[in-house]
C-alpha positions in Angstrom: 111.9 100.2 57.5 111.4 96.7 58.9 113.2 98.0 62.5 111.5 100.9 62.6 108.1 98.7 62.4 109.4 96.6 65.3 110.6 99.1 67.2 107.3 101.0 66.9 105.2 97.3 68.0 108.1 97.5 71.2 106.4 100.4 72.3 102.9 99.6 71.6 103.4 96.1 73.0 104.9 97.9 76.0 102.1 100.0 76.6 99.5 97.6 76.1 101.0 95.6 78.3 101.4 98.4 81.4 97.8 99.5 80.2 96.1 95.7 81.3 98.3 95.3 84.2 97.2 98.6 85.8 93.7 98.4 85.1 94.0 94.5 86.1 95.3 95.5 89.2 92.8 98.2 90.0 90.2 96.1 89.2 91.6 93.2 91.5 92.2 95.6 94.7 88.6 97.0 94.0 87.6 93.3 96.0 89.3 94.8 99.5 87.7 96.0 102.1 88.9 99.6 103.2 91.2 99.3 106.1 90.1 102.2 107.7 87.4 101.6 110.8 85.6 104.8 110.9 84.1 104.0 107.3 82.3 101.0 108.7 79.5 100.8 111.3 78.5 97.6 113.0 76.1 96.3 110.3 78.1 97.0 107.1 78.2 94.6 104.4 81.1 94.7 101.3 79.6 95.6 97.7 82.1 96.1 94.8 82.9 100.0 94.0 82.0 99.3 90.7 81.3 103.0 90.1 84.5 103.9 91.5 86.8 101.3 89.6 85.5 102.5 86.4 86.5 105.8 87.3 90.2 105.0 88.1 90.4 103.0 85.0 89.0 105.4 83.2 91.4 108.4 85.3 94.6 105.7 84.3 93.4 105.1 80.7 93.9 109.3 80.0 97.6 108.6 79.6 97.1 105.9 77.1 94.1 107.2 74.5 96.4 110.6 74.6 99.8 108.3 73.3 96.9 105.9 70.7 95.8 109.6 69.3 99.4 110.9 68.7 100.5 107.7 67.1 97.5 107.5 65.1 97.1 111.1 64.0 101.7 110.5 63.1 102.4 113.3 65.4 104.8 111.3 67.2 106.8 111.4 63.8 105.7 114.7 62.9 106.4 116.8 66.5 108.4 113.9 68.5 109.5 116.3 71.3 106.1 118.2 72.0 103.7 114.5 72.0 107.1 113.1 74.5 106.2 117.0 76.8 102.4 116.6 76.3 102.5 112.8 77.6 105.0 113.5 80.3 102.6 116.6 81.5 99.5 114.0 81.3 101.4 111.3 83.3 102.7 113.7 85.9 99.2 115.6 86.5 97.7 111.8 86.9 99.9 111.3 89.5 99.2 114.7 91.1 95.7 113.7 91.0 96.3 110.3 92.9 98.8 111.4 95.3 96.4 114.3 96.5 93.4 111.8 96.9 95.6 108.8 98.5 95.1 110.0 102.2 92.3 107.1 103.5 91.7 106.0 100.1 89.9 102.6 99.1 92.4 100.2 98.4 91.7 100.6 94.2 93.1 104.1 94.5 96.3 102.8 95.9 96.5 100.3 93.1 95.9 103.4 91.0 98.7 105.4 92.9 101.1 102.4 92.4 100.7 101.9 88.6 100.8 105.7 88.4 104.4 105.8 89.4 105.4 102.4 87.4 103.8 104.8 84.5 105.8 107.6 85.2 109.0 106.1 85.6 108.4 103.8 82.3 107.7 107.3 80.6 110.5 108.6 81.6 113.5 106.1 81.4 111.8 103.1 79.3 110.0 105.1 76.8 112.9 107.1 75.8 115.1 104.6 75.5 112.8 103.2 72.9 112.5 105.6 70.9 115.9 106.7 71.1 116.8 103.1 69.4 113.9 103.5 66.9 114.9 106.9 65.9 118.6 105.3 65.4 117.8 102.3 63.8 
């Protein structure tokens, strides 16, 4: 019982951890300019995107209230296999969404696009792994 609690803190440790990096990180490459000249005229003057930061943390934070629910409603116990599909389907239709808006993005959406494939690859290969070794222990 007591691995199977640790194991289980593992993964919410884990994705606590990927959840503030990311949004750290979109938040932090919301202070850049956007490389891209035609956007600017002569007397432009940098303001913070605050409205569109919110939305990319709010866009990346999808995968994470989905994963809080499933453990809190036990249907990770319950239906292991479908709340593993229904994440993996969330994580791969987030990065849909930010590889189709990338093309002369503001910098915050390439942060976005970046933690988006740390995401998918840690719900792919990390993830399981995990709970492989809690399901065996």
């Amino acid at each position: 019982m007591e691995n199977k609690l640790q194991n289980n803190f593992m993964l919410i440790r884990l994705l606590l951890g990927l959840w503030l990096f990311g949004c750290l990180n979109i938040i932090y490459h919301g202070q850049q300019q956007n490389p891209y000249r035609f956007i600017h005229d002569t007397g432009y003057v940098f303001e913070y995107p605050v409205k569109g930061v919110i939305l990319t943390c709010v866009l990346f934070s999808i995968y994470f209230i989905a994963r809080g629910l499933s453990t809190f409603l036990k249907l990770d116990t319950t239906y292991p296999i479908l709340t593993y599909t229904a994440c993996s389907c969330i994580v791969i239709g987030q990065f849909l969404i930010a590889l189709f808006g990338s093309m002369h993005a503001p910098p915050y959406w390439a942060a976005y696009l970046i933690n988006t494939v740390i995401l998918l690859l840690s719900q792919l290969f990390i993830i399981p792994a995990l709970l492989h070794k809690k399901k065996s222990s």
